[in-house]
C-alpha positions, 0 to 999 in steps of 0.5 A, spaced: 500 500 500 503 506 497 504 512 503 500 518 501 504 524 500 507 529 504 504 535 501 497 530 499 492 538 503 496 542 500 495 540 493 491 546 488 486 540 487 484 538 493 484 546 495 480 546 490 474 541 492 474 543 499 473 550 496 467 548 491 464 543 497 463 547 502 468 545 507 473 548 511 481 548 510 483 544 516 490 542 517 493 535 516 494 534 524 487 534 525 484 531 518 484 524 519 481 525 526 475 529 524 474 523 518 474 519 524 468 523 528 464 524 521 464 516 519 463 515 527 457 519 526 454 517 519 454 509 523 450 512 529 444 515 524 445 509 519 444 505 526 438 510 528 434 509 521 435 501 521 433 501 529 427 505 527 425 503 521 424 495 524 421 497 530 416 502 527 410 502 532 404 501 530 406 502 523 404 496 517 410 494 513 409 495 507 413 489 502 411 492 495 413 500 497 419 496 500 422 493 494 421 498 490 425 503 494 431 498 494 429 497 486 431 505 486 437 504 490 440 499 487 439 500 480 434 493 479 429 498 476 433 499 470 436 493 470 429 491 470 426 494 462 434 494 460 432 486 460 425 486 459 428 490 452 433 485 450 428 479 452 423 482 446 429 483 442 431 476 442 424 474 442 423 477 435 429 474 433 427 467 435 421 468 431 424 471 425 428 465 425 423 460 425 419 464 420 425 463 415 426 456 415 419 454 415 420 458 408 424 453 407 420 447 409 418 443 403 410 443 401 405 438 404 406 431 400 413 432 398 418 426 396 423 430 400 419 431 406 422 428 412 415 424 413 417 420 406 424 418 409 426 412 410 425 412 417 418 410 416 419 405 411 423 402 416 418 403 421 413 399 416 417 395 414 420 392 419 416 394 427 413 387 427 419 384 427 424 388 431 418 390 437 413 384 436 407 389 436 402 390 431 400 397 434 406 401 430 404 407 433 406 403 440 412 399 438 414 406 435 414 410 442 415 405 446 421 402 443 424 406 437 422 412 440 422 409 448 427 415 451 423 420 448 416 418 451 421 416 458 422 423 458 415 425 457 412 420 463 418 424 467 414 431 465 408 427 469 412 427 475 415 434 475 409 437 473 406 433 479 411 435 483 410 441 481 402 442 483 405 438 489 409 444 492 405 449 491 399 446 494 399 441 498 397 442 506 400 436 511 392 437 515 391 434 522 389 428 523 383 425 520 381 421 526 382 428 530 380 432 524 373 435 524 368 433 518 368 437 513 362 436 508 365 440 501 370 434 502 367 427 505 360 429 503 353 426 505 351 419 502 348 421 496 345 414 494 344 416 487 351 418 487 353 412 489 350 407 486 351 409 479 359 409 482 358 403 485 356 400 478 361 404 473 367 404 477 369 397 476 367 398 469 371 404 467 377 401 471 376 394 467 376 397 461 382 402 463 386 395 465 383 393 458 386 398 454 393 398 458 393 391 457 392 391 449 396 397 447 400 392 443 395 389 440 390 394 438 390 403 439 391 404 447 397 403 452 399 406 458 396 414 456 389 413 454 389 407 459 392 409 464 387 416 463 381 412 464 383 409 471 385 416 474 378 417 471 374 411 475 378 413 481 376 420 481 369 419 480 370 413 486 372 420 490 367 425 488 361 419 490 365 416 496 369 423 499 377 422 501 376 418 507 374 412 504 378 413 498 384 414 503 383 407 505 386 404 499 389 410 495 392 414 501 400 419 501 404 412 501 400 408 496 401 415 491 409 415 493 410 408 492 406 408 485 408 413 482 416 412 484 416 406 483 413 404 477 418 411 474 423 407 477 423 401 474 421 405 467 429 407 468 432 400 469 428 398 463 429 404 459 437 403 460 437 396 459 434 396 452 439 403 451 444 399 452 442 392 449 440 396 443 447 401 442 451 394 443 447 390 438 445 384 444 439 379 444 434 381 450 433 377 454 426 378 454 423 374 448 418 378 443 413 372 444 408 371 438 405 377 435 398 377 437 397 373 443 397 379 449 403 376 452 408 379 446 412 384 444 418 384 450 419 389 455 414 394 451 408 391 455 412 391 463 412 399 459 405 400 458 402 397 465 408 402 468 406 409 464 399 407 465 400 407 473 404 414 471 398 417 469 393 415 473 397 417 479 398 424 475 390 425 474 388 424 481 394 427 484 392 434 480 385 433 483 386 431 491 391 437 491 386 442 487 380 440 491 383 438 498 391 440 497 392 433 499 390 426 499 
């Protein structure tokens, strides 16, 4: 650290400042004494207005005027439009962007469209073959396409766990928790004899439709919807706390981890069977019968479980914000 200089107050520069300032010629003895006493006292008001800002009696804080009085202070307020700004800027440009290569896109029927490349040939040509499944749609996503579609059962469970974070509530509980009757309402006994003929129906065709997605339009989406349907109308005619008697928190967690789990371990087995040319283990079976196609079925039942924890869980945690 280099020394001030000797003659540092006698300088024509800080004569001259001290002299548009205001301040008093004082002499090099005392300068840093009266600093000192000038910080001293600066740190005391700061310590003031703190200590009398957050003890305001009877005052209410108000957050909004708060943050905007440090916005101004700390420049954050023109920081905000110079991003606002430039996030329209480059929102245009994305735009222009796209714009400019539809231009270039080839018109709809097109030999050279992407849609007539051989990638389609070889899924006509050769899916029955290589998945088993007489449903290409199926053997498509869940076995040429199974990384995409496993990424899009995790949007499933992130999105869950988004509404989860938001709106869930640990309740009290329900034995000690009083009876609430939006939630758990009265026997209604037209309600609940058409649920009690229609919910084993929904689920069976759910099962049905799961069970055959190989074999015929379905799989574990459409499947797995239909089953997150029966037991929400099971919900809405019986109330949580009989539905909380099979289908509870810890049922919820189990299923929905579980089978996103296993969709993992299956997923990277045929990863890494397929990248290094190696026989699966799992036999293809015969095509047509209900138990074919590999590790597609094991697949369908494990999306289906996804998707039918998903629906429920969006409709216990909007209604009750819990389960």
């Amino acid at each position: 650290m280099s020394k001030p200089r000797k003659d540092y107050e006698e300088l024509k520069s800080v004569r001259f400042r001290r002299f548009i300032q205001g301040e008093r010629e004082i002499s090099t003895e005392v300068s840093m004494e009266e600093f000192q006493r000038q910080m001293d006292k600066e740190h005391e008001e700061d310590e003031r207005l703190t200590y009398n800002y957050l003890n305001r009696p009877n005052v209410e804080m108000d957050p909004q005027a708060d943050a905007k009085r440090f916005a101004e202070i700390t420049g954050m307020k023109r920081f905000h439009k110079v991003y606002v700004f430039m996030a329209f800027v480059l929102c245009i440009c994305i735009i222009g962007l796209l714009i400019y290569n539809v231009a270039y896109m080839p018109n709809y029927g097109s030999a050279d469209a992407p849609t007539n490349n051989e990638v389609s040939e070889k899924y006509l040509e050769d899916g029955q073959a290589d998945t088993g499944v007489v449903n290409m749609v199926t053997g498509m996503i869940l076995q040429y396409r199974a990384f995409d579609t496993f990424g899009e059962t995790h949007v499933l469970f992130i999105a869950t766990c988004a509404v989860m974070i938001l709106l869930f509530l640990k309740g009290k509980d329900e034995e000690n928790a009083p009876h609430d009757p939006e939630l758990d309402p009265e026997p209604d006994m037209i309600l609940q004899t058409v649920a009690r003929f229609l919910v084993p129906l929904v689920m069976i065709f759910g099962i049905y439709i799961l069970l055959n997605g190989h074999l015929s339009p379905g799989g574990g989406f459409s499947g797995g919807a239909v089953m997150g349907a029966g037991l929400i109308l099971y919900n809405a005619a019986f109330g949580f706390t009989k539905t909380g008697r099979f289908f509870n928190e810890k049922v919820y967690d189990i299923l929905k981890v579980g089978s996103l789990a296993l969709y993992a371990m299956i997923i990277t087995y045929c990863l890494f069977t397929g990248a290094n040319d190696i026989a699966s283990i799992v036999p293809l079976g015969k095509v047509g019968a209900i138990l074919s196609s590999g590790l597609i079925l094991p697949i369908n039942i494990l999306v289906g479980v996804e998707v039918a924890c998903t629906m429920y869980a969006f409709y216990a945690l909007f209604r009750k914000g819990g389960f």
